[in-house]
PDB file of N, CA, C and O in Angstrom:
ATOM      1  N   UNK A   1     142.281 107.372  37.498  1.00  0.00           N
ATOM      2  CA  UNK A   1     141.754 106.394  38.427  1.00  0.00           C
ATOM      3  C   UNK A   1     141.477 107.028  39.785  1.00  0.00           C
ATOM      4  O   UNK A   1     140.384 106.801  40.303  1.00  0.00           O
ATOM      5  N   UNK A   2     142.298 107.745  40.365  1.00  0.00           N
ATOM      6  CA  UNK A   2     141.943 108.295  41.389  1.00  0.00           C
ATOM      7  C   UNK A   2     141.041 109.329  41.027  1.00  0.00           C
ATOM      8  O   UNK A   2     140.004 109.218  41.682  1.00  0.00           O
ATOM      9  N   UNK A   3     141.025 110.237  40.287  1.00  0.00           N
ATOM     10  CA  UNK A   3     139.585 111.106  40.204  1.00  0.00           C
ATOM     11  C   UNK A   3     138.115 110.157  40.673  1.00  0.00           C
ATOM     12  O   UNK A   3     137.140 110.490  41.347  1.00  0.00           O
ATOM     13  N   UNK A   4     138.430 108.986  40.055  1.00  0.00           N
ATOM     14  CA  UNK A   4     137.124 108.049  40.220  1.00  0.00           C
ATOM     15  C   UNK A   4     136.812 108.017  41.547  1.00  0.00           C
ATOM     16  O   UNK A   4     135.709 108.105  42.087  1.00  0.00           O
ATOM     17  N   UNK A   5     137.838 107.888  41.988  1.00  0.00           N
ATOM     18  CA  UNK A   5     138.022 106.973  43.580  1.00  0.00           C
ATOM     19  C   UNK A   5     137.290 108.385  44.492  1.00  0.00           C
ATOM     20  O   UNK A   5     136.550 108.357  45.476  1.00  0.00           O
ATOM     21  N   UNK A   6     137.748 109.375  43.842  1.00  0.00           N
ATOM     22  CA  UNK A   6     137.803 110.603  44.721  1.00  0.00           C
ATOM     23  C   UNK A   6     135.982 110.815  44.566  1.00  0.00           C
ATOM     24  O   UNK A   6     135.162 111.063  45.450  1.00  0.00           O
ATOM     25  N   UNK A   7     135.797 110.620  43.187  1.00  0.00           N
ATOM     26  CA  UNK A   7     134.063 110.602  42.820  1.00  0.00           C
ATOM     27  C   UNK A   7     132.860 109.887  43.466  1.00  0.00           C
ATOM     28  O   UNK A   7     131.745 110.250  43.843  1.00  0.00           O
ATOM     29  N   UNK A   8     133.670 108.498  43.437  1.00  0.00           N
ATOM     30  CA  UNK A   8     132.858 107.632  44.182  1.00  0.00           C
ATOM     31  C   UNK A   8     132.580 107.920  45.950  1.00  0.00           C
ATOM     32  O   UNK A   8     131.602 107.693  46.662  1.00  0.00           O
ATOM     33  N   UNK A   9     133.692 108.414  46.184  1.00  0.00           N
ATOM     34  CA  UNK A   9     133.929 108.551  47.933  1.00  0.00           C
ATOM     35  C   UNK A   9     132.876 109.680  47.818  1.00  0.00           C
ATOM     36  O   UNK A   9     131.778 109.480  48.336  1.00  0.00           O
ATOM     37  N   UNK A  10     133.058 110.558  47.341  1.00  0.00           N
ATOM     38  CA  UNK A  10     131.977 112.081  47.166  1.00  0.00           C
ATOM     39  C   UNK A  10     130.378 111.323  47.642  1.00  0.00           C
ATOM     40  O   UNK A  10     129.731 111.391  48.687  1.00  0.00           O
ATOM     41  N   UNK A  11     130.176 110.711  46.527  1.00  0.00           N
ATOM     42  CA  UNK A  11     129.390 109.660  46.431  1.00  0.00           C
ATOM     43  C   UNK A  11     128.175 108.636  47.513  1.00  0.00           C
ATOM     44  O   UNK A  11     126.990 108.333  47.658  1.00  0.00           O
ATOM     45  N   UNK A  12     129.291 108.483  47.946  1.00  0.00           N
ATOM     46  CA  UNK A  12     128.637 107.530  49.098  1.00  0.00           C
ATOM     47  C   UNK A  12     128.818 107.960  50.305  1.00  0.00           C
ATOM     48  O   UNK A  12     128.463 107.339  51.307  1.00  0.00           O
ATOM     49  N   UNK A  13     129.565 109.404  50.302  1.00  0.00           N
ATOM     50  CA  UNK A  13     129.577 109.868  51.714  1.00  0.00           C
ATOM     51  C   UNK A  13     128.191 110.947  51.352  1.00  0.00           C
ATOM     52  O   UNK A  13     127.410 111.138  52.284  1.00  0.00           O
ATOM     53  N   UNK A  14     128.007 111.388  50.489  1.00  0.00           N
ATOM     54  CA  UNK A  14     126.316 111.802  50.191  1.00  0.00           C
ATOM     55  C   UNK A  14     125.889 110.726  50.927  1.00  0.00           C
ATOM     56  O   UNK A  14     126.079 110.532  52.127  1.00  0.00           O
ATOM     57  N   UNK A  15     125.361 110.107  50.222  1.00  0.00           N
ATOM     58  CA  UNK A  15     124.597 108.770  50.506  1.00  0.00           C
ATOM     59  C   UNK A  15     124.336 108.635  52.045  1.00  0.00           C
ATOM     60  O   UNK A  15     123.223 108.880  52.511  1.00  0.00           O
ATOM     61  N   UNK A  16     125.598 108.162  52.974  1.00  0.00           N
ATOM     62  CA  UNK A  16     125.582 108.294  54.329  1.00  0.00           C
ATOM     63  C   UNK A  16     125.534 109.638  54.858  1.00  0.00           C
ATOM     64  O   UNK A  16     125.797 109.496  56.052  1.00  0.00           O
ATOM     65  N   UNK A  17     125.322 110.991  54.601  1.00  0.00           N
ATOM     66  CA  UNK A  17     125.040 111.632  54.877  1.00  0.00           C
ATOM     67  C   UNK A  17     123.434 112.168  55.046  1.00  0.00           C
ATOM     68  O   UNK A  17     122.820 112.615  56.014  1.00  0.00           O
ATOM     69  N   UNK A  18     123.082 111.927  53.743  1.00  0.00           N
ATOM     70  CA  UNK A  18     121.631 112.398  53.571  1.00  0.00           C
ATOM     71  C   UNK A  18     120.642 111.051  53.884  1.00  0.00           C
ATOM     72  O   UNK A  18     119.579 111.124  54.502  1.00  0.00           O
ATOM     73  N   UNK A  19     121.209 109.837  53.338  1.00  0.00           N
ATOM     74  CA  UNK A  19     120.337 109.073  53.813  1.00  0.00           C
ATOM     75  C   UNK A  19     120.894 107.924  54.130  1.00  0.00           C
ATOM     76  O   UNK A  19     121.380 106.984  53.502  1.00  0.00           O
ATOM     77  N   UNK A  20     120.660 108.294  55.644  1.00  0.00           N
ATOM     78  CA  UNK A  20     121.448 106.762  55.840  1.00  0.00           C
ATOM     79  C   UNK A  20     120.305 105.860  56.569  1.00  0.00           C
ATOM     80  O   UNK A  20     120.401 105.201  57.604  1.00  0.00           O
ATOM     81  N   UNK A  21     119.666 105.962  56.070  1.00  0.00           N
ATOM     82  CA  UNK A  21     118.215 104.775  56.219  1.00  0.00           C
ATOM     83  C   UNK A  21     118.585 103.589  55.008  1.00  0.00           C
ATOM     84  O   UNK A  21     118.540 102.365  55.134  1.00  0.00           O
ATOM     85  N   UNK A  22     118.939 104.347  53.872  1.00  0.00           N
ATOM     86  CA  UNK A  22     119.050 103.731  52.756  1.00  0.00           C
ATOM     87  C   UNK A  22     120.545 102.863  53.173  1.00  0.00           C
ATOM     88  O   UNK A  22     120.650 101.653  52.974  1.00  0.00           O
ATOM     89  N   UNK A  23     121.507 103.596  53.696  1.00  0.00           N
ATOM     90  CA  UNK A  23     122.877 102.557  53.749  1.00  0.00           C
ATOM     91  C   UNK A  23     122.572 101.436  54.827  1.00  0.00           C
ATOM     92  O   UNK A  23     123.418 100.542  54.823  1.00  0.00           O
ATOM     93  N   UNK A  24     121.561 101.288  55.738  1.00  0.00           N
ATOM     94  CA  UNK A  24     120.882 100.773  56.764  1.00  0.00           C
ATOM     95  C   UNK A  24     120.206  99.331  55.897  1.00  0.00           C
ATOM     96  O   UNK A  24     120.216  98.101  55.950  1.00  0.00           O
ATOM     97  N   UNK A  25     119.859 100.029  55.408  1.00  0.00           N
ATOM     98  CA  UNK A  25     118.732  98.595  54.429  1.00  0.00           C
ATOM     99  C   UNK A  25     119.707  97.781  53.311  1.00  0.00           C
ATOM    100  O   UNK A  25     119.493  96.722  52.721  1.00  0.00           O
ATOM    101  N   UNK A  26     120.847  98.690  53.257  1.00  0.00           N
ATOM    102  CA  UNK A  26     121.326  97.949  52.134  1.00  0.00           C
ATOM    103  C   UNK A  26     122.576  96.766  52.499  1.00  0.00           C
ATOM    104  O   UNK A  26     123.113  95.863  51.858  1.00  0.00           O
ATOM    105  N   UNK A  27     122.734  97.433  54.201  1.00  0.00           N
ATOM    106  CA  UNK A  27     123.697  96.304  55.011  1.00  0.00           C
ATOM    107  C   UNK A  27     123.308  95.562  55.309  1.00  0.00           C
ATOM    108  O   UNK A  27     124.030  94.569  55.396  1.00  0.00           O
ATOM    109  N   UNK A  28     121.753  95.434  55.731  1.00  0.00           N
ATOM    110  CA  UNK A  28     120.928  94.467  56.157  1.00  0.00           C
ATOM    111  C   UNK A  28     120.040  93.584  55.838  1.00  0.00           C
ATOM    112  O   UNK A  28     119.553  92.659  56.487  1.00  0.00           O
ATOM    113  N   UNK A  29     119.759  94.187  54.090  1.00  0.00           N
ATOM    114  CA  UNK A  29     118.938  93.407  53.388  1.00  0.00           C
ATOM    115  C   UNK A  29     118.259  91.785  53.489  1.00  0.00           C
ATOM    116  O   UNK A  29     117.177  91.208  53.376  1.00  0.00           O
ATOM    117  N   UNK A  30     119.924  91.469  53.827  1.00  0.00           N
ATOM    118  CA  UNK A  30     119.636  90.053  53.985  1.00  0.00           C
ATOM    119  C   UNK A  30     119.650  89.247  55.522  1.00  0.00           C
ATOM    120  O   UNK A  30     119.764  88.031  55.676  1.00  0.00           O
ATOM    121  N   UNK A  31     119.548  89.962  56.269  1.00  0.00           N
ATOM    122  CA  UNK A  31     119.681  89.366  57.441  1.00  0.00           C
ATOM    123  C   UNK A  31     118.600  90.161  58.780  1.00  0.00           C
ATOM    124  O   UNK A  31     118.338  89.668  59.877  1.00  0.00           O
ATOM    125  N   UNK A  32     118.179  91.378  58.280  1.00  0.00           N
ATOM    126  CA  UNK A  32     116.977  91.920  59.147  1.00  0.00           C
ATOM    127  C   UNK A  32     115.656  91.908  58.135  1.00  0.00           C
ATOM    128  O   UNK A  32     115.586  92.142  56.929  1.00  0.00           O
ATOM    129  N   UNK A  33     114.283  91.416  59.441  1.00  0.00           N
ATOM    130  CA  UNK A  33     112.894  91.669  57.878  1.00  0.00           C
ATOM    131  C   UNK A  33     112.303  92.412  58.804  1.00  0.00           C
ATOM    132  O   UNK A  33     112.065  91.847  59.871  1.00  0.00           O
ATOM    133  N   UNK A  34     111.950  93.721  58.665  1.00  0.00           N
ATOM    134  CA  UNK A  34     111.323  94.854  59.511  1.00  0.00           C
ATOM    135  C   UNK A  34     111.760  95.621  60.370  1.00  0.00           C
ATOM    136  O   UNK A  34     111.061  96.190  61.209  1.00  0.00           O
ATOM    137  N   UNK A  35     113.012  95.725  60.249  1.00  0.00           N
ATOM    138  CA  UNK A  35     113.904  96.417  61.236  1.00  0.00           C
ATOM    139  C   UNK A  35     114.322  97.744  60.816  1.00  0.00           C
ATOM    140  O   UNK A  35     114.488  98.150  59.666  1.00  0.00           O
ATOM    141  N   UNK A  36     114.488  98.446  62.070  1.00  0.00           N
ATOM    142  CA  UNK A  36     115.134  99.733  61.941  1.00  0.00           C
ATOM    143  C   UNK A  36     116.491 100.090  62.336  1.00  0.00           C
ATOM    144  O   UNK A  36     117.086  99.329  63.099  1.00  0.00           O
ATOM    145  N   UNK A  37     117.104 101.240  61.879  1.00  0.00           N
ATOM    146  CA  UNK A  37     118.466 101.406  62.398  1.00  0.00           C
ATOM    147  C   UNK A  37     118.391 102.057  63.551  1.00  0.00           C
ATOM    148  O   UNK A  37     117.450 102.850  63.504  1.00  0.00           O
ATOM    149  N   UNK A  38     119.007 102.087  64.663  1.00  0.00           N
ATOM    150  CA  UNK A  38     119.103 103.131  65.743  1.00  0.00           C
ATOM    151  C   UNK A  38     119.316 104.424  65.174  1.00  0.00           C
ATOM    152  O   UNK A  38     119.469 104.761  64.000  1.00  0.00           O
ATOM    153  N   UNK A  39     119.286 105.431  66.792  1.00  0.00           N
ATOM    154  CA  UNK A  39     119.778 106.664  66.403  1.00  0.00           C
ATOM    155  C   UNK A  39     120.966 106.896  66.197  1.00  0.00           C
ATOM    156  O   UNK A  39     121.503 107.523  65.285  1.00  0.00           O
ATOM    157  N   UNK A  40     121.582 106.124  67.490  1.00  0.00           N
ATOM    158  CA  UNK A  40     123.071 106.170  67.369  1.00  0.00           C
ATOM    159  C   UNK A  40     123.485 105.616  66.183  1.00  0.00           C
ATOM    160  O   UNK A  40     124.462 106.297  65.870  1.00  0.00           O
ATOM    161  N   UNK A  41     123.240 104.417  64.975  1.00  0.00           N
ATOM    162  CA  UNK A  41     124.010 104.037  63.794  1.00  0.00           C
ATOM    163  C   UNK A  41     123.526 105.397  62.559  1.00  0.00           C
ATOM    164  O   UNK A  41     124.203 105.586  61.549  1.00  0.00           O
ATOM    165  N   UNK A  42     122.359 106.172  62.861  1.00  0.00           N
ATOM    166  CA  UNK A  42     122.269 107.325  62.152  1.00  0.00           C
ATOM    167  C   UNK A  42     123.453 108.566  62.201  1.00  0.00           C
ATOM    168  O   UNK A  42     124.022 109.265  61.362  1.00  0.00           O
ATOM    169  N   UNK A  43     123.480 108.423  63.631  1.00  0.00           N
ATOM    170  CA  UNK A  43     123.734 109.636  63.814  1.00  0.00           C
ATOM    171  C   UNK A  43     125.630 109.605  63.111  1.00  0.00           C
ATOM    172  O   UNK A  43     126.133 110.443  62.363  1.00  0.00           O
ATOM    173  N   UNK A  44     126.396 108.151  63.784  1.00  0.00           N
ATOM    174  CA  UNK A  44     127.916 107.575  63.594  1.00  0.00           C
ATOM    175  C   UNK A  44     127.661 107.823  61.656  1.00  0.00           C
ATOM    176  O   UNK A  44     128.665 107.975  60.960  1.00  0.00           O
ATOM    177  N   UNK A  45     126.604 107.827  61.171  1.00  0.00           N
ATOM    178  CA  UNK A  45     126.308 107.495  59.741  1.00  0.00           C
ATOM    179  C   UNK A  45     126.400 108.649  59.062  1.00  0.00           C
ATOM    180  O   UNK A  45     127.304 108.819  58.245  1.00  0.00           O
ATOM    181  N   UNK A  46     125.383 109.674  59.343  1.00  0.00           N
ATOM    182  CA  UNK A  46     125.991 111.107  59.398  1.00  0.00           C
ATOM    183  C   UNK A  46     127.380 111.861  59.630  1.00  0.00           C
ATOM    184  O   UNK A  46     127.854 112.685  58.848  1.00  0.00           O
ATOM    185  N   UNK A  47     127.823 111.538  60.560  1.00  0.00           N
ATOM    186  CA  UNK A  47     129.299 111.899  60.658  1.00  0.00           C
ATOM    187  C   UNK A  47     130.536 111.134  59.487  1.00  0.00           C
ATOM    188  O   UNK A  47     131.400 111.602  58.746  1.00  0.00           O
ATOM    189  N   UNK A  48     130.137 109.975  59.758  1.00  0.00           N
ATOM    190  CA  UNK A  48     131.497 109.478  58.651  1.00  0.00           C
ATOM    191  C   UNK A  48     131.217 109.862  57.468  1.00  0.00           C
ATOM    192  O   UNK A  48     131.940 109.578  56.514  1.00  0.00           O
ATOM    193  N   UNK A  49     130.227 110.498  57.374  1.00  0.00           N
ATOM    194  CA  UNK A  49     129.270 110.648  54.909  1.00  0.00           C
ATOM    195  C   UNK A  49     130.192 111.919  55.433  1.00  0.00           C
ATOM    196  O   UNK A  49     131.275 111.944  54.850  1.00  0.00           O
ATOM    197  N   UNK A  50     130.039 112.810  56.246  1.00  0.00           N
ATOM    198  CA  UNK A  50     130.348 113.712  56.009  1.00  0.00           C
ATOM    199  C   UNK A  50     132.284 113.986  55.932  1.00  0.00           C
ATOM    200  O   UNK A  50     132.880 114.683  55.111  1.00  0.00           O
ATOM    201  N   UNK A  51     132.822 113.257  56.959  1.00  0.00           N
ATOM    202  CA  UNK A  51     134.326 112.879  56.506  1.00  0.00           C
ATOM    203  C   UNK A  51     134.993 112.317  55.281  1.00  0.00           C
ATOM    204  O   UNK A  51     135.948 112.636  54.574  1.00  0.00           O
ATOM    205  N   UNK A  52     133.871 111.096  55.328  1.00  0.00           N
ATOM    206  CA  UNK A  52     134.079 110.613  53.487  1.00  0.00           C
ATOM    207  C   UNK A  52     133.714 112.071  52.209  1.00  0.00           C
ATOM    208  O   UNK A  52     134.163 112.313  51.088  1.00  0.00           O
ATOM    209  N   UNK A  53     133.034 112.537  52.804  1.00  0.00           N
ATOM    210  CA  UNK A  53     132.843 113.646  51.470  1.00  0.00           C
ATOM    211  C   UNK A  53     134.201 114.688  51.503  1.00  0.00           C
ATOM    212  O   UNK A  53     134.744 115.070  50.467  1.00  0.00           O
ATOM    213  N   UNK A  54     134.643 115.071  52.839  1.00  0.00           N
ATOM    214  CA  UNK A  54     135.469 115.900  53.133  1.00  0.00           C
ATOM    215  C   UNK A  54     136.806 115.521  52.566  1.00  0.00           C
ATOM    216  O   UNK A  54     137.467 116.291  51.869  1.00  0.00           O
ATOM    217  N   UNK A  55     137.201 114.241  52.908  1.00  0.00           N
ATOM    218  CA  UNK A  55     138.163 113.135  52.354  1.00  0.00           C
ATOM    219  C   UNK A  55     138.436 113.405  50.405  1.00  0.00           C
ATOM    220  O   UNK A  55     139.428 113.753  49.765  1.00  0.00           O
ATOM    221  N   UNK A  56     136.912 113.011  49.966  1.00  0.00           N
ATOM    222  CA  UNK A  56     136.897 112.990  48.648  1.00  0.00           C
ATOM    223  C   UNK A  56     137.293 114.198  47.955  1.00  0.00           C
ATOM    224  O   UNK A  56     138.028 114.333  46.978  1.00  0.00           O
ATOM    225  N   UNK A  57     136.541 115.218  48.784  1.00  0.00           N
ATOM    226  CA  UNK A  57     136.953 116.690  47.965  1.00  0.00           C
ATOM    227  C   UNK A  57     138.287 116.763  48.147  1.00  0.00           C
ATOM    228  O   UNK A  57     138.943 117.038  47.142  1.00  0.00           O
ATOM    229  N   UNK A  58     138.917 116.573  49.256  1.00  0.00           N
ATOM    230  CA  UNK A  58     140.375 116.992  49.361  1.00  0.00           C
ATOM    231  C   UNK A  58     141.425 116.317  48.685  1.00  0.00           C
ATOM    232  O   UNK A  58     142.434 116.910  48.303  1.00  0.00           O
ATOM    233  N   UNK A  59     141.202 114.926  48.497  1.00  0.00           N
ATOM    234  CA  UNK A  59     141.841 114.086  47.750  1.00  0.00           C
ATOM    235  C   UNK A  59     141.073 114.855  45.647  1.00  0.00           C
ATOM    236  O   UNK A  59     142.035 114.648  44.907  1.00  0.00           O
ATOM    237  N   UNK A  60     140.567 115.135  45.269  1.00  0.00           N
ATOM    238  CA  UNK A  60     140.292 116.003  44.033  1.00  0.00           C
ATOM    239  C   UNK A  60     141.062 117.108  43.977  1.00  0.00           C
ATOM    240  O   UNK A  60     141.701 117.428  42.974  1.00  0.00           O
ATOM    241  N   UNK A  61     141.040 117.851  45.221  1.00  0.00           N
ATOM    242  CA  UNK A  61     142.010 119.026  45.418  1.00  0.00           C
ATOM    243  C   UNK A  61     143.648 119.118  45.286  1.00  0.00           C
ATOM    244  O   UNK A  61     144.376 120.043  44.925  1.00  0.00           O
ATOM    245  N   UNK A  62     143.929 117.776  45.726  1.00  0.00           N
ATOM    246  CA  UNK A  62     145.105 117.413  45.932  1.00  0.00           C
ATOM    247  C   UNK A  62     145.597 116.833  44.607  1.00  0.00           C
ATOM    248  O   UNK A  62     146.783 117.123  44.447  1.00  0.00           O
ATOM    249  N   UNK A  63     144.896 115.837  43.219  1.00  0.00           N
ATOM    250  CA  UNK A  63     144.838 115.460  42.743  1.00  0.00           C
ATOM    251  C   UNK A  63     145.395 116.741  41.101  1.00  0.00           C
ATOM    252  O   UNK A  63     146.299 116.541  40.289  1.00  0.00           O
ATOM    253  N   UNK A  64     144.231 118.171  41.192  1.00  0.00           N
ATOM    254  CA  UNK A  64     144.324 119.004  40.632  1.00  0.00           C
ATOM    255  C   UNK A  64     144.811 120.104  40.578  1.00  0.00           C
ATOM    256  O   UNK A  64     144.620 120.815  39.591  1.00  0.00           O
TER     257      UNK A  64
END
């Protein structure tokens, strides 16, 4: 179960790393129609994918 946990975090800290336009649209889907994210929620977006990934590997590491 935790391998999963550790997979998924890998996962979605990709996600907010590489594209966080996409984690942008998917918080907002329902409540912005044509909107963009700032720089600053890019940039805070970038940083945490990359802790969440850091997180995930280490928790796999720790795991194995």
């Amino acid at each position: 179960m935790t391998i999963l946990l550790s997979i998924f975090c890998i996962a979605a800290g990709m996600m907010m790393a590489w594209r966080p336009e996409r984690v942008w649209e998917f918080q907002h889907v329902l409540s912005v129609k044509n909107g963009e994210p700032t720089n600053l929620f890019l940039a805070v977006c970038r940083i945490c994918g990359t802790f969440v990934i850091c997180f995930g590997v280490a928790a796999l590491v720790y795991m194995l």
